[in-house]
N, C-alpha and C positions, 0 to 999 in steps of 0.2 A: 528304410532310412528316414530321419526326421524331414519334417518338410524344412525348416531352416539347414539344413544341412547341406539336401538336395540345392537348394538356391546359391549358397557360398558355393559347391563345385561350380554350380553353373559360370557366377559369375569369374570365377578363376581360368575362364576359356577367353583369351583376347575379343574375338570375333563376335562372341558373346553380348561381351563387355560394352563393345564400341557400338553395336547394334541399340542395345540398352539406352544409353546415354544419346544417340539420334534420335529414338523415339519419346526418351523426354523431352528433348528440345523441340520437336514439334510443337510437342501437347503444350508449350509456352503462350501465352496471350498473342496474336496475331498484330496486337498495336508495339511489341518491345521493340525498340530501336536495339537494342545488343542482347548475344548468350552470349555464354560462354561456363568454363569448366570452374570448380571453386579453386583458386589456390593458383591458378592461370590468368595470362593476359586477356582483357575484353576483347570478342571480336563483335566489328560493327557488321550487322546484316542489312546492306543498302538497301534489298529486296523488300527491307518493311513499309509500312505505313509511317506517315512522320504521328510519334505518340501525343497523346489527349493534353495540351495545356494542364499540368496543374494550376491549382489555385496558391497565388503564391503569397507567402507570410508578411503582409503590410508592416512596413518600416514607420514606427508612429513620427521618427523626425520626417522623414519623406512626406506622410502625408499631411504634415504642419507647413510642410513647406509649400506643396499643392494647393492644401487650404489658402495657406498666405497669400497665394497667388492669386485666388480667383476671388478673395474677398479685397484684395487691393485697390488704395480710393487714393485719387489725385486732390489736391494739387501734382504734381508729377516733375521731377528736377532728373534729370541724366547730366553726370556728371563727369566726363572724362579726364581721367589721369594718366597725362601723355609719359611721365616718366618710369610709369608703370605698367604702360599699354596696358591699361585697365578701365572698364568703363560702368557703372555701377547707376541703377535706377532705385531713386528714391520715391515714396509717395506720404499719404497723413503717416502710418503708423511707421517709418522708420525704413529701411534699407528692401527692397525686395529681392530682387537679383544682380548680378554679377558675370563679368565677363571678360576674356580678353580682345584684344586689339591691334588691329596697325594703324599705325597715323603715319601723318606726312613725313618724308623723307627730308635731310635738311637740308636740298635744295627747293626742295618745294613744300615748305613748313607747315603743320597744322595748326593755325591760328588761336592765340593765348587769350581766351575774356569770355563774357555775358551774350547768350546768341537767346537764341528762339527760334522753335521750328517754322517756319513760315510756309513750309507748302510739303504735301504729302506724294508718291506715285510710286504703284507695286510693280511697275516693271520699266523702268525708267533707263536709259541708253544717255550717256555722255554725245552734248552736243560739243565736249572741246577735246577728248581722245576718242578720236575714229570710235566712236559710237559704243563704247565699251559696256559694258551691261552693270550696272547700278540698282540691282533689287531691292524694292522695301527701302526707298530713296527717302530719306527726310531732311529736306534740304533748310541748312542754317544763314547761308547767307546768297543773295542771291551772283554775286561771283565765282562761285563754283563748290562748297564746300558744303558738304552733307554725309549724315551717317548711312550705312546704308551696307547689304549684305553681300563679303568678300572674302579673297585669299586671306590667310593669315601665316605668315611664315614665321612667327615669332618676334618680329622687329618692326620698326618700320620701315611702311615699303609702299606707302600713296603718294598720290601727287596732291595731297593738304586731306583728300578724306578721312573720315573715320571708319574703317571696316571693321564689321561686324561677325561674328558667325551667323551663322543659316537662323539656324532654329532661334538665337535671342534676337535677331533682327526681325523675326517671323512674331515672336511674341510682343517685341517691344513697337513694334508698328500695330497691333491688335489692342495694345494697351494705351498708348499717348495719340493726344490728337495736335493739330497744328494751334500753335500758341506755347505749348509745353516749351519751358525753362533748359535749356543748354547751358551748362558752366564746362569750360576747356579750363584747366588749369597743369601748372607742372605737378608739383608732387598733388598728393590725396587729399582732398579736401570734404566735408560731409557739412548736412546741415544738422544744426543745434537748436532746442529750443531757447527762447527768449520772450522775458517779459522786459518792457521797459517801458516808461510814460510817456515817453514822446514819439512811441508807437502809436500810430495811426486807430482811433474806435470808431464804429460803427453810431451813425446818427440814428437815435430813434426817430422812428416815424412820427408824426404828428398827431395828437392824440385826437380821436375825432366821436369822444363820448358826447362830449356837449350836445351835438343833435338828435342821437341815441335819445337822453335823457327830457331832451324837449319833447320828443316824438311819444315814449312812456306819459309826460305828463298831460298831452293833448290827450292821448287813450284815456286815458284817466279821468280827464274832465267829461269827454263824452262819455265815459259809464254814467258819469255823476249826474249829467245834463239828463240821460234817458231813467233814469232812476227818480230822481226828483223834477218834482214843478219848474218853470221858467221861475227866476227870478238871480240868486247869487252865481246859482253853477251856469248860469249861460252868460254870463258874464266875464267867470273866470275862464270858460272855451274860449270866447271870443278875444280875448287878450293874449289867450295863448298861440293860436293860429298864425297868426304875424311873424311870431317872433319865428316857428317851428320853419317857414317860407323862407325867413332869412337865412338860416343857418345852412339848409339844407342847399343851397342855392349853389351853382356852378358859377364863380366870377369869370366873366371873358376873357381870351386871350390875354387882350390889350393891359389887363389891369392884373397879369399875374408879373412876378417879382420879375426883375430883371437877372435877377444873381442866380435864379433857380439852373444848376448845372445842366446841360443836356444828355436825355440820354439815348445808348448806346448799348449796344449788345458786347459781351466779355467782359473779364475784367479789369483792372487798373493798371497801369503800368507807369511807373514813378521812378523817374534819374535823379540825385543831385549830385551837380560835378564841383567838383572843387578846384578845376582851372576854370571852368567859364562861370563859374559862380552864379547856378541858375538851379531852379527846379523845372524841368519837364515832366508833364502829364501826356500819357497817349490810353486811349480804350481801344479794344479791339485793332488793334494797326493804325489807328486816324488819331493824330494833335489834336489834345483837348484844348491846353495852353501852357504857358509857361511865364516861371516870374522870376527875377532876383530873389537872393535870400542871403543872409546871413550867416558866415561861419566864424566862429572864435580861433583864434592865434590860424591864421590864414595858412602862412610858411609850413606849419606843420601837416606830414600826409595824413590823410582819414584813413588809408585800406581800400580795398575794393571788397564790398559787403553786400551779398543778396539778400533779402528778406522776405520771406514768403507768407500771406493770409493762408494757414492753411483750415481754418475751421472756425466757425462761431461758437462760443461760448455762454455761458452763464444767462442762458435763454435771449441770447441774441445782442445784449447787453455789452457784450467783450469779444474780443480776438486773440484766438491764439498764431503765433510768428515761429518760426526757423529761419535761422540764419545761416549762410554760409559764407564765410571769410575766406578770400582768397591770401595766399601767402605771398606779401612783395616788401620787399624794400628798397630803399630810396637813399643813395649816397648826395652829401650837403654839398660838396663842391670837389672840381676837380683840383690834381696835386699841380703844387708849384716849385718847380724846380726851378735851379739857378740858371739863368743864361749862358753862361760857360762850362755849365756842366760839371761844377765840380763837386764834389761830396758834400754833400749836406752835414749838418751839425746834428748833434743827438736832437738837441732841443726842436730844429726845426724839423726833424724825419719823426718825432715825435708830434709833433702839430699835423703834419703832412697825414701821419696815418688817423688820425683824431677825424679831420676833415674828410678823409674817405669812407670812415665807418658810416655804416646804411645808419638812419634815421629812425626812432623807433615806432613803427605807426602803431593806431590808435587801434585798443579792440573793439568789435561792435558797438558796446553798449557809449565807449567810449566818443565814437563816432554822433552815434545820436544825438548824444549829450554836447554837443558843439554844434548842430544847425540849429537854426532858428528859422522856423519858416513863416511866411505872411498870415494870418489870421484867415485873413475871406480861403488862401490855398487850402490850410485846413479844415474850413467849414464845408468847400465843394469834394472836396477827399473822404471827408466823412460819411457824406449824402452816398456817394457812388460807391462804398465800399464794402466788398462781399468776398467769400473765398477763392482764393488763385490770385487775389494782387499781389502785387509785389513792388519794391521799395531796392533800388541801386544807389548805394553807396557810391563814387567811386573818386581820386584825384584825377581824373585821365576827362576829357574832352568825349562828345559822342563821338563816333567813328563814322567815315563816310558813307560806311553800308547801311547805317541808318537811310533807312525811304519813308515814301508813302505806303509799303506794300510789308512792312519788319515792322517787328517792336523794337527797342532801342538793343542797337551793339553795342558793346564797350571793347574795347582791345586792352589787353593787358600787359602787354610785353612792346 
């Protein structure tokens, strides 16, 4: 009988058959997580080994986005959009990640405006609910409200916090440090860039070749002097000595400028309100000063406008800015009804609702273009001014959570 022939009987005996197919499944790799029969359900063999990692096929958007991440450069703005429980980290090159959120419930509301982190702590406990556990705590004001990693049930559900998930709380405390820009606003708001002239530039430093150059010409003379006899060239050395002493010279204390700003570690931080009609200057948390200023058509709102230095430019020479415009407006006056309450006339319910329409405020650029600030404020602004300052618009008054210990609050709502 043919030997293929022999084999088909064989395999035509059940007993055979099933025998067969167990000893192929042995002879299978020792790392498979499943056999099984073709053309049949998998079976899982728990008994295995767990199998070898593959190497798996890199997602080139994935890894742009990892890149983005670890090449990520501050300035640094976290942006919270309460109607969206949404909370989104900006830095220089534009948007980095994204996340949702719970904010305060509306008895106990998550406050609307311009914060700053003012203090950090990775495992931080509520000193006002029974000790409640607050991870990766970045606290905004020191009343009680900070970002910081929590439940998230889809809604809101804090008592004024921002919770965070695990993991972007875990990164966004590894990436911002205390000073970093907090904006709470209702809907979505992002920053833009912005050129404008009444943008704050960078003061060059004082140019300090002239002693440079007297120092080159004393070298010079004493080459001349050791080269040649006494006579012209020791001459012009000695003429030149004096002068090289003078320039080179440290003036005392007593006799430097009086206006020279002081400085201070951090950067800039710059309010102008348009109800207390002032500029405020703070560096690192400490009042620099503050002056009256000038705004055109008073009555009307400016907005609430952040501006941020986020990078020097044109070799040091310019500033690039983002701005973020908070969305508000502002109704002229309340309705006036009749004292007897009876139906108004077309004409006056048409007045009435004229007088209730919000006001249209200014955009950024708009904004700028209406202060006018003191001269000496802009010359000590310019001296101190490097990346991470920033410039607040706003019509609204500081807020009391302003301290010694915050950069400026603004409340918005």
């Amino acid at each position: 009988m043919p030997r293929s022939a022999s084999i088909k009987r064989l395999l035509s005996q059940p007993a055979l058959a099933a025998g067969l197919v167990l000893l192929l499944a042995s002879a299978a790799p020792a790392a498979a997580d499943f056999f099984g029969i073709p053309d049949q359900p998998r079976i899982e063999n728990s008994d295995a080994p767990p199998a070898r990692a593959t190497k798996a096929h890199r997602d080139p958007k994935r890894h742009d986005s990892e890149a983005k991440q670890l090449l990520a450069q501050g300035p640094f703005q976290i942006v919270v959009a309460v109607a969206r429980q949404q909370v989104t980290l900006y830095g220089q090159n534009g948007r980095i990640a994204q996340a949702a959120i719970s904010t305060g419930v509306p008895a106990h509301p998550t406050p609307l405006g311009v914060f700053t982190v003012i203090s950090k702590h990775k495992w931080h406990h509520s000193n006002i609910y029974s000790g409640a556990p607050m991870p990766y705590m970045q606290r905004i004001t020191w009343s009680g409200i900070a970002l910081h990693a929590g439940p998230l049930p889809g809604y809101p559900a804090s008592h004024g916090c921002i919770r965070l998930p695990q993991d972007f709380a875990i990164r966004l405390w590894g990436t911002t440090k205390v000073g970093a820009r907090v904006i709470v606003t209702r809907e979505p708001a992002a920053p833009v860039e912005i050129a404008h002239p009444n943008l704050f530039v960078p003061k060059k430093p004082v140019e300090k070749a002239a002693p440079i150059a007297a120092a080159a010409e004393t070298t010079k003379a004493a080459i001349v002097l050791a080269a040649d006899p006494p006579g012209a060239a020791l001459q012009t050395a000695a003429t030149a000595m004096p002068e090289v002493t003078g320039n080179i010279a440290v003036p005392p204390m007593a006799e430097r400028p009086v206006s020279e700003p002081p400085r201070r570690k951090g950067p800039l931080s710059m309010f102008v309100s348009r109800k207390q009609n002032r500029l405020f200057v703070r560096q690192g948390f400490v009042p620099l000063f503050d002056l009256p200023l000038t705004i055109a058509a008073p009555d009307r709102p400016l907005g609430t406008h952040v501006f941020t230095a986020m990078a020097l430019k044109n070799d040091g020479a310019a500033m690039r800015w983002t701005v973020v415009s908070i969305p508000s407006g502002y109704p002229r006056q309340a309705d006036h009804t009749s004292k007897r309450g009876k139906k108004t006339s077309d004409k006056r319910r048409e007045t009435s609702v004229a007088a209730l329409a919000p006001q249209a405020v200014s955009t950024a650029a708009e904004a700028l273009d209406r202060i006018t600030l003191p001269p000496e404020a802009i010359e000590q602004i310019s001296a101190l001014l490097s990346p991470g300052a920033s410039l607040i618009v706003s019509d609204n008054a500081l807020s009391d959570e302003t301290g010694d210990d915050t950069d400026f609050v603004v409340l918005t709502h």
